[in-house]
N, C-alpha and C positions, 0 to 999 in steps of 0.2 A: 353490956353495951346496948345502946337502944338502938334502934332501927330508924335510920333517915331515909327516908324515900325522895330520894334528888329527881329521879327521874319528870314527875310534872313542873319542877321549878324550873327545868330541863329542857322540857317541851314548852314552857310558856315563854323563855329566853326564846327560843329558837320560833317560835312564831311571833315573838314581838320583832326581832329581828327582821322575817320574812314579811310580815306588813311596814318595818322602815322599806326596804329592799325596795316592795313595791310602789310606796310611795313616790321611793328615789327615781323606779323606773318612770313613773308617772310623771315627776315632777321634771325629771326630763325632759319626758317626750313633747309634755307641754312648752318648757322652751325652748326646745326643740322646732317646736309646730311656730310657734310665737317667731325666732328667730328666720325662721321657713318663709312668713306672713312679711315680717318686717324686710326680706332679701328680695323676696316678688314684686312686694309695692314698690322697693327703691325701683329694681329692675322697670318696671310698671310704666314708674312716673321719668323712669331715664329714656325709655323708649318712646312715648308719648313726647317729650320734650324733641329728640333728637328728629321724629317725625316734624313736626312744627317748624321746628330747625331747615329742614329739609324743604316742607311745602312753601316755608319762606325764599328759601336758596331757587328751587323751580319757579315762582313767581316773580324774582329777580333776573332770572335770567330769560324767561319769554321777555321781560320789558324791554333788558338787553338784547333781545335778537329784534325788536318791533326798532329797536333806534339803530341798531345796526342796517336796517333794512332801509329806512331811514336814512343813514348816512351815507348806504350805495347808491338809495335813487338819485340823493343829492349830487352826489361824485361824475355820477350818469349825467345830470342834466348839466353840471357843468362843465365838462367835457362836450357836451352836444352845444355848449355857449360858447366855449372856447373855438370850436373847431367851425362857427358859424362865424365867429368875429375874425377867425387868421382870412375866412374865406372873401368874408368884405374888405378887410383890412387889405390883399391879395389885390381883388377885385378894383379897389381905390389906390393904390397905389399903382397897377399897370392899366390907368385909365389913359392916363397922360403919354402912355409909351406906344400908344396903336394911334393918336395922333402924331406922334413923331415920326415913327414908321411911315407913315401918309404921304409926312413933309421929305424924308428922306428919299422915297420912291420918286417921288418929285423932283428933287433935287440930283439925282442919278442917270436920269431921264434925258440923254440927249437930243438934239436936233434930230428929225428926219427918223423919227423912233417913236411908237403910241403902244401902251397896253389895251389889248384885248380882253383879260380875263387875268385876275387876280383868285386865287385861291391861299388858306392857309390852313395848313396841319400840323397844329405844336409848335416847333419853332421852324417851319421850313415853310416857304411862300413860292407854290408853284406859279408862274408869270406865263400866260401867250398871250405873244405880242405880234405888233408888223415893222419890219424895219427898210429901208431904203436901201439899203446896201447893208453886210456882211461886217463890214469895217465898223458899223454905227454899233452891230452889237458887240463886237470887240470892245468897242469904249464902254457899254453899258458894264460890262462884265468885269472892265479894268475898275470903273467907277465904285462899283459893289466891293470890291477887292478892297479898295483906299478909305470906305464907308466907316465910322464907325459904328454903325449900328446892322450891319451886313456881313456873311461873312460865307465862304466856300462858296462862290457860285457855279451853277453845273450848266452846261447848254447841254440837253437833251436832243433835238434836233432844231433842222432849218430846211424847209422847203419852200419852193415857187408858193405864192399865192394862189387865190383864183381869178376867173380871168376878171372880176371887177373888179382888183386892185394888180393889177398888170405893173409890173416894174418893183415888186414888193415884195420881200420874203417873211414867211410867217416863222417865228421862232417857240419852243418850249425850254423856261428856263427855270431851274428850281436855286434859291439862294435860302441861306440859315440866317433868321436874326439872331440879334446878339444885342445884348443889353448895356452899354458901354458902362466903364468903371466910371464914377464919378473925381472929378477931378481930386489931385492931394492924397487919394487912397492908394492909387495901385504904384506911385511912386514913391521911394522910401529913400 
């Protein structure tokens, strides 16, 4: 029988083997490294995108906060309009009612009766006055009563005069106006 020597066909299998091996490992690692490359860049350009995304979204919303700022000064000034026009509006509508007051003081006013000193606080009209008799301001006081632009009158006091109006008593009287209802409303 002859002699085969297997052994080097043996070893040259097994290192043809061990450089595929290494190849495989190589070729790998290379797509390996490749697919590593191509996961970064997506990652990369998704981050860079999503930034942009963002410096956009921040830009939007300072614009947003300049029109919102914007829309409260508006709100402010018009509130500061509104609340100048109730005040004129106020102003012109009870222009006409401190002349009628005038005409009604007047009209309340009887014989043998003068004011001295009108005053007013809100709705209440402190009155000193001089009357001829006690009875005269009974009537002013009935009168204020019947008024309708008058209402609760109080006599605080009544004393003698001084002696240059001799026969005369000085009175303090406080009454509330009142704004009467306009006809046809407060009747139903």
């Amino acid at each position: 029988m002859a002699k085969i020597n297997l052994r080097p066909w043996r070893e040259e299998l097994r290192a043809e083997k061990q450089q595929q091996f290494i190849v495989m490992i190589v070729g790998a690692v290379v797509i390996a490294a490749g697919l590593a490359f191509l996961w970064k860049s997506d990652m990369d350009s998704r981050i860079s995108y999503q930034q942009s995304r963002n410096a956009y979204i921040e830009t939007a919303m300072k614009e947003l906060d300049k029109q919102i700022k914007e829309i409260e000064d508006l709100k402010r000034q018009r509130e500061e309009l509104l609340s100048r026009m109730r005040v004129i509006q106020d102003l012109q509508g009870k222009r006409p009612v401190i002349v009628r007051v005038f005409d009604e003081l007047v009209r309340t006013l009887p014989d043998g009766l003068f004011y001295k000193s009108l005053k007013k606080n809100g709705d209440q009209i402190d009155i000193v006055g001089m009357a001829e008799s006690n009875s005269r301001i009974s009537a002013l006081m009935r009168r204020f009563e019947e008024s309708d632009w008058f209402t609760d009158p109080n006599l605080a006091n009544v004393s003698a005069a001084d002696s240059s109006r001799a026969g005369y008593s000085q009175f303090n009287l406080s009454v509330k106006q009142k704004t009467p209802e306009p006809e046809g409303e407060g009747k139903k």
